[in-house]
C-alpha positions in Angstrom: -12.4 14.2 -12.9 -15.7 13.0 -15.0 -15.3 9.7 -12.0 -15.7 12.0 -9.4 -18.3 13.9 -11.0 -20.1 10.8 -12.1 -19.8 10.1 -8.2 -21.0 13.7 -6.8 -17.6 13.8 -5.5 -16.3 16.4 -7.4 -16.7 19.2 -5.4 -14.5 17.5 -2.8 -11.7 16.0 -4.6 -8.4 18.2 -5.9 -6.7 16.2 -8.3 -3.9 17.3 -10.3 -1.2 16.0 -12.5 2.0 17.3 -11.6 5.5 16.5 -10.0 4.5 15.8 -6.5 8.0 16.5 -5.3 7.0 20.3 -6.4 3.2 20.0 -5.9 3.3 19.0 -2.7 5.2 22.2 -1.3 2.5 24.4 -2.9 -0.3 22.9 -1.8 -2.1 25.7 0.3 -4.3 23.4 2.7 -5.5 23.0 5.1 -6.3 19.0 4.8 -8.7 16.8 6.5 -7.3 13.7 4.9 -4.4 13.1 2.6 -4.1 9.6 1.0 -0.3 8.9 -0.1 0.6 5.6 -2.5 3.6 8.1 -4.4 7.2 7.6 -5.1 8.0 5.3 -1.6 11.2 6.5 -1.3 10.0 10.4 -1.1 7.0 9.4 1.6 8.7 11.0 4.4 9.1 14.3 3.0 5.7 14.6 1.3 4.7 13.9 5.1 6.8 16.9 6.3 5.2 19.0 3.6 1.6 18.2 4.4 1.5 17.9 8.3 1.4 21.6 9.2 -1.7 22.1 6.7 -3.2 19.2 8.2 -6.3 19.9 10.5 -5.9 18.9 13.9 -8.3 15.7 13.7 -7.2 15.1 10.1 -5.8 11.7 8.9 -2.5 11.5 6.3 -2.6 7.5 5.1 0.5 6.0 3.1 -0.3 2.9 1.0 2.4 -0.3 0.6 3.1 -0.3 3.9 2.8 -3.3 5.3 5.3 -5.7 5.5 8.1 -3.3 4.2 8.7 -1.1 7.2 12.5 -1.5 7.2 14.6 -1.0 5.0 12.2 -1.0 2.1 13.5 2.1 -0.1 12.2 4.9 2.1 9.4 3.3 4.0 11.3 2.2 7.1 12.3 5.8 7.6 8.7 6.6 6.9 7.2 4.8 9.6 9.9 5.4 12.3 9.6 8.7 11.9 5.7 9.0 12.2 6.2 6.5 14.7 8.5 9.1 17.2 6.2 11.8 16.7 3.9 12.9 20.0 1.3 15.0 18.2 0.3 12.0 15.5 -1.2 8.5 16.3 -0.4 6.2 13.9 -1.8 2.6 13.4 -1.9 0.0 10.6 -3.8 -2.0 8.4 -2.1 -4.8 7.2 -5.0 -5.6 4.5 -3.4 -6.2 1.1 -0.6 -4.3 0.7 -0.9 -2.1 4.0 -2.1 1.3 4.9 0.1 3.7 7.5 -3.3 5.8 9.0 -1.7 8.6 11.0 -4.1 10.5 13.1 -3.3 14.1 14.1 -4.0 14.8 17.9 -2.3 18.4 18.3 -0.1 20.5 16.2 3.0 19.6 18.3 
């Protein structure tokens, strides 16, 4: 926290240590971005938990991306299922090692 003090971004930044497969449940919202570079495997569902706390205009971004889409622990299933979902527009970056940036249009 003294970074993002040091920054004067402290009053805009929630950080916490904690199981995220727990935290992420609880989290109240709502979001107007959510960066994810977690447990690869559990991406998908910390999606699911976040999305209906996201604001409509709001941006969830999942890091180590690129280049592992399928088949890469949980990634593929990741990405296809952001992919197949109408209210979100998702594109990539493929700098480094790749950044999902899913865009919420609506809430379904």
């Amino acid at each position: 926290m003294a970074n993002f003090r040091e920054c004067g971004l402290s009053e805009f930044i929630d950080a916490r240590l904690a199981d995220a497969h727990d935290l992420v449940k609880q989290l109240k919202g709502p979001f107007d971005f959510v960066f994810s570079d977690a447990d690869k495997e559990w991406y998908k569902q910390y999606f699911i938990d976040v999305a209906p706390k996201l604001e409509i205009g709001g941006c969830f971004t999942a890091h180590n991306v690129y280049g592992r889409r399928r088949g890469y622990g949980g990634i593929g299933e990741y990405v296809e299922y952001i992919l197949s979902l109408k209210n979100f527009e998702t594109t990539f970056n493929t700098d480094g090692g790749g950044v999902a940036i899913s865009y919420k249009r609506a809430e379904k």
